[in-house]
N, C-alpha and C positions, 0 to 999 in steps of 0.2 A: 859701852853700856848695853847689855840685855835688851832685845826688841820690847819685851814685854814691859821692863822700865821707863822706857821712851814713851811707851802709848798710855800708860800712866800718867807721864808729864803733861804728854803732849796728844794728846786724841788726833789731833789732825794731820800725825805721820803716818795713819793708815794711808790718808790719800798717798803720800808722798811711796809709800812700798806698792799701790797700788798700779801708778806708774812706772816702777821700778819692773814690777812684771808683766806690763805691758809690752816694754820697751826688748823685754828678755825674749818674748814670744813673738817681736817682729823682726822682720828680715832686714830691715833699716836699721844702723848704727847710734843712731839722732834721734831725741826725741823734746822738741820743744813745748812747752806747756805753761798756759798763765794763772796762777792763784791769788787766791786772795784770803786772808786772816785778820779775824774779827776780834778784836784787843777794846776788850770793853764798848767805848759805840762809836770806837775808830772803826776802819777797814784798811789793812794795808794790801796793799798791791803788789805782787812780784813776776817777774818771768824767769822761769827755769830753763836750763839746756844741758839734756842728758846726754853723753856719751858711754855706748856699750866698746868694750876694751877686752877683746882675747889676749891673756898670757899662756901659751900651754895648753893646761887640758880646766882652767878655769875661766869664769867669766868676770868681769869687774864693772862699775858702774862708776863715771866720773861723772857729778852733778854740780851745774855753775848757780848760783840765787844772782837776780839781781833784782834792787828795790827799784819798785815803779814810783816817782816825783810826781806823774800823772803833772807835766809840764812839758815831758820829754818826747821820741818820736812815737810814743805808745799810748797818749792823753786817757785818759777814764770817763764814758758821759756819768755827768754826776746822776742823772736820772736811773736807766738803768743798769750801771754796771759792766756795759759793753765798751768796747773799744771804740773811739772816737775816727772817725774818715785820716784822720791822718798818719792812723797805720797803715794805711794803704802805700803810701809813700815810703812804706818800709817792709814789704812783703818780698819775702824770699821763694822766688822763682824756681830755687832749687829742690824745696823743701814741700810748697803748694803748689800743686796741680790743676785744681778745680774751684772755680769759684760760682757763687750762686747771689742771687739779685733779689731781695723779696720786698714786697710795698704789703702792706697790708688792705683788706677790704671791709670797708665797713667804720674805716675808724672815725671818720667827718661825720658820719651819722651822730658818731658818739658824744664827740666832742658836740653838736650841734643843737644837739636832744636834752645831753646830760652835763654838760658845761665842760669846759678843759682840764680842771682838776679829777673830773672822774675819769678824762678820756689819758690823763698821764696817768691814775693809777692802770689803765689794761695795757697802756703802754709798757708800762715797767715789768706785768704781768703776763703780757705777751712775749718780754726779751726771756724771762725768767722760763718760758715753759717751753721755746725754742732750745736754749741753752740746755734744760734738763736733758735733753738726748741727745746732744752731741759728745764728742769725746773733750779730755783735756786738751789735746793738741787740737783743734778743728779752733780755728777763729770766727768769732762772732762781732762785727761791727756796726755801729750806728752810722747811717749812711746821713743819715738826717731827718727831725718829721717821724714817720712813718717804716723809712725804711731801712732795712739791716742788709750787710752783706754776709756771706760765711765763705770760710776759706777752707778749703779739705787737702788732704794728703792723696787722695783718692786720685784716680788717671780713669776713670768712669764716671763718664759724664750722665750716666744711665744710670747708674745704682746710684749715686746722689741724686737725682730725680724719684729715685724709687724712696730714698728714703725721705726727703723734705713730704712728700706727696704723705705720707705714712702720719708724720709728723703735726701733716695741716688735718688731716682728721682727729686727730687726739687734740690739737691745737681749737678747732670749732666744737668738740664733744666739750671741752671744758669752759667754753662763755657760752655754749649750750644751756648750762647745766645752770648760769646766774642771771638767763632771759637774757643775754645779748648777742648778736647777729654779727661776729668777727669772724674771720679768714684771713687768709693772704695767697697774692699770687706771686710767682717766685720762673727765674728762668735761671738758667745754667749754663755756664760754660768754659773751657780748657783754657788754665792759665799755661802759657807757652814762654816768651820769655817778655812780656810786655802787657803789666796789669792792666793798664789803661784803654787796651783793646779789649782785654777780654771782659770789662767790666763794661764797654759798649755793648756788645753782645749778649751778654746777660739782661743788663738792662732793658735790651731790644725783643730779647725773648720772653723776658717778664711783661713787656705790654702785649705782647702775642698774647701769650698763656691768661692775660686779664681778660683781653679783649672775647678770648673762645669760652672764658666761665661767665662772663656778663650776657653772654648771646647765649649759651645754655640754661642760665639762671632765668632769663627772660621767654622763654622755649616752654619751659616747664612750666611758669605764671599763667602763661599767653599761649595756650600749642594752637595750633591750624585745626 
């Protein structure tokens, strides 16, 4: 069938060609990616697994669908739409590099001030505007509460610092903008071949990284 007929049926295969030249313009073979498709006021779940294939002098694209049960090792928090702590137990070491730690700040105020259902609507609204700038492939998980993990393909533990940092500004410009006092602090670090060290590490650099904006935030309030 004609692309153009497809995107007639289906409007939501742009995403899927989008990845498709992604995957064309990276040096890696693999490209795994999680969607999601809104069927009236369902949402279904899927994870995809692309392989790029030389025959000759063309290129080919093998693409696997599998439906997410969101029962399985991949669960859905029904709040935000993130991946639930038990993909963790299913993170491929060969595939992710870099993992990042973030707590948010500011959110107990909220919850405190303005009751728990308003502090779950910036919850769901904070996954939402983290999410907006990552890639397909980059995992976004609910760690629990407050905090999210992300998984990157990246072997730079610097330029994902450069970019989360990038991210927390656009992320406080926008409950800037509706009179609320949200952030987050966030640490980084090299998945090797054992998640559960380096989510120590992260974790341990994300109370660093709290601790140096709490004593900054208070500096500025209060200077000498």
């Amino acid at each position: 069938m004609p692309i153009d007929e497809v995107l007639a049926k289906y409007p939501d295969y742009q995403t899927c060609l989008q990845l498709d030249q992604q995957l064309l313009n990276k040096s890696s073979d693999i490209l795994i990616s999680n969607e999601t498709v809104e069927v009236g006021s369902l949402t279904q779940c899927f994870h995809t697994y692309r392989q790029k294939i030389k025959y000759f002098d063309k290129t080919f694209i093998m693409t696997f669908v599998y439906e997410d049960d969101q029962e399985g090792n991949a669960a859905i928090d029904p709040l935000t739409g993130c991946f639930t702590k038990i993909k963790l137990e299913h993170i491929d070491t060969n595939l992710y590099n870099t993992m990042a730690f973030i707590d948010l700040d500011g959110f107990k105020n909220i919850n405190d001030e303005l009751g728990h259902q308003c502090g779950d609507l910036q919850l769901k609204e904070g996954a939402r505007l983290i999410n907006k700038y990552l890639r397909k492939e980059d995992l976004l998980i609910r760690f629990g509460g407050d905090e999210f993990i992300l998984c990157f393909d990246s072997t730079s533990t610097m330029n994902i610092s450069k970019k989360l940092a990038a991210i927390r500004t656009s992320f406080e410009e926008h409950f800037q903008q509706k009179g609320l006092d949200l952030s987050f602090s966030f640490g980084v670090s090299s998945i090797e071949h054992d998640v559960k060290s380096a989510l120590e590490q992260a974790d341990k650099a994300m109370y660093i990284n709290k601790r140096k904006r709490k004593k900054s935030k208070k500096n500025k309030l209060h200077p000498a």
